[in-house]
FIGU-697984 format. One line per field, with one value per residue (C-alpha): residue in one letter; x, z, y. Coordinates in steps of 0.1 Angstrom, whole numbers, plus 5000, padded with zeros to 4 digits. Last residue first. Layout:
N
code <- [A,...];
xx <- [X,...];
zz <- [Z,...];
yy <- [Y,...];
! end
This chain:
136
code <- [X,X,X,X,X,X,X,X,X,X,X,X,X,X,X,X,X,X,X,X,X,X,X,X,X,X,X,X,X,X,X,X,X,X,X,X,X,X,X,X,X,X,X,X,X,X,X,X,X,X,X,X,X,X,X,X,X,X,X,X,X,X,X,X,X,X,X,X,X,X,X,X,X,X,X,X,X,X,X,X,X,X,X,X,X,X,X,X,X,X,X,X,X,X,X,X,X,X,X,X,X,X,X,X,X,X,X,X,X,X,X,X,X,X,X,X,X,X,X,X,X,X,X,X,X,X,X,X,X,X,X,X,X,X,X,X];
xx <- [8757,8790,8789,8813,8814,8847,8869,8894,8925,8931,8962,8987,9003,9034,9071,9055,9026,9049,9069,9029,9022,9057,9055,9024,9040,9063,9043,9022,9050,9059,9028,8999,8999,8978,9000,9030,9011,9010,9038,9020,8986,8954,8922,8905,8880,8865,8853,8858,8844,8810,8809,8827,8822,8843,8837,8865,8845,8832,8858,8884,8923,8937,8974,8971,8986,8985,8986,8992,8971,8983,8961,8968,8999,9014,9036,9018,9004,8988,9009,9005,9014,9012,9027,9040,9031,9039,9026,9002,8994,8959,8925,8899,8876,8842,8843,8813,8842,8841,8819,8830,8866,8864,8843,8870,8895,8876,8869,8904,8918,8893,8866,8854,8854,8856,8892,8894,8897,8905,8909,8945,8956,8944,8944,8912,8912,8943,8927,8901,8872,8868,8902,8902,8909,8931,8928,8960];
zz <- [7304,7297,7271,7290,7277,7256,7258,7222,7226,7213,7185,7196,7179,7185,7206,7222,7238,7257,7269,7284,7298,7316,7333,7348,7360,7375,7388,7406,7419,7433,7449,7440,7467,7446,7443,7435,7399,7389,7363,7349,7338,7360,7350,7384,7402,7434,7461,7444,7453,7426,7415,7409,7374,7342,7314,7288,7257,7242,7239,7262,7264,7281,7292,7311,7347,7360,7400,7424,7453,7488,7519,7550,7563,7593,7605,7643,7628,7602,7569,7530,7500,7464,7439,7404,7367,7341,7311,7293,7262,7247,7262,7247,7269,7285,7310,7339,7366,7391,7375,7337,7349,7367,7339,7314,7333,7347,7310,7300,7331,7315,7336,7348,7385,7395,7390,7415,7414,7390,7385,7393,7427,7445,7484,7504,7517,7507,7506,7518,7498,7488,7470,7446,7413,7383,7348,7334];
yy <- [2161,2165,2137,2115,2080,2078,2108,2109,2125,2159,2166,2190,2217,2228,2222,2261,2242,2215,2242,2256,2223,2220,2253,2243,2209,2231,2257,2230,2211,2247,2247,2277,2305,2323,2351,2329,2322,2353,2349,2323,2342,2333,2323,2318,2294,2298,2274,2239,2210,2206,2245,2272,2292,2294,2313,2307,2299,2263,2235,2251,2244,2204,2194,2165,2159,2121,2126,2097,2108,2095,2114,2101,2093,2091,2116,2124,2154,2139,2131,2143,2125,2138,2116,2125,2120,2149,2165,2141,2152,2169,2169,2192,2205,2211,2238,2243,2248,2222,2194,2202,2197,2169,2151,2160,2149,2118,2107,2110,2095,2066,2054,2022,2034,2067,2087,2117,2149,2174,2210,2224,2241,2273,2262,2269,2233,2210,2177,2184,2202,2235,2238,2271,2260,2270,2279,2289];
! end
């Protein structure tokens, strides 16, 4: 599993999935793939969507303010496996799944994890199309 170190609020320093935000007039697919190539230097094949869930975190006096909705794709390399920080993130890491609580990853994060790779042993997967982003 190809994860992320946070170098950017939210969650700072945590180890979490690529991806980031959505710009206007793309496609998730677009901003996935975009994402990707801007923190780690991967292009990539997007297959199915895995899961949909909210992330919501509060200041100190319980108001919010972060609220991500979060549309996790199952993706695999294009060109090779070698990753490299850059863009927000401090660090990335291929990581196997039973390592996962050594990175501190979330258990939303596990599970949506453990979803993509249930969804790889029902077979193959065919990749969606991404309009407008070349990678360069």
């Amino acid at each position: 599993m190809l994860l992320v170190r946070r170098g950017n609020e939210p969650l700072k320093g945590q180890w979490s999935l690529p991806g980031g935000a959505v710009e206007l007039g793309e496609t998730l697919e677009t901003a996935i793939a975009r994402e990707v190539r801007e923190e780690t230097g991967l292009l990539i094949d997007i297959g199915p969507m895995i899961d949909v869930f909210d992330r919501i975190s509060f200041d100190p006096q319980g108001r919010p303010n972060y609220h991500y909705v979060l549309v996790d794709f199952l993706c695999r390399p294009l060109e090779g496996t070698v990753a490299s920080a850059s863009s927000d993130a401090a660090d990335v890491a291929w990581a196997p799944l039973l390592d996962l609580p050594s990175y501190g990853v979330n258990e939303a994060t596990v599970s949506v994890i453990q979803k993509g790779f249930d969804r790889l042993r029902d077979g193959p997967w065919t990749p969606r199309e991404v309009r407008w982003y070349t990678g360069e």
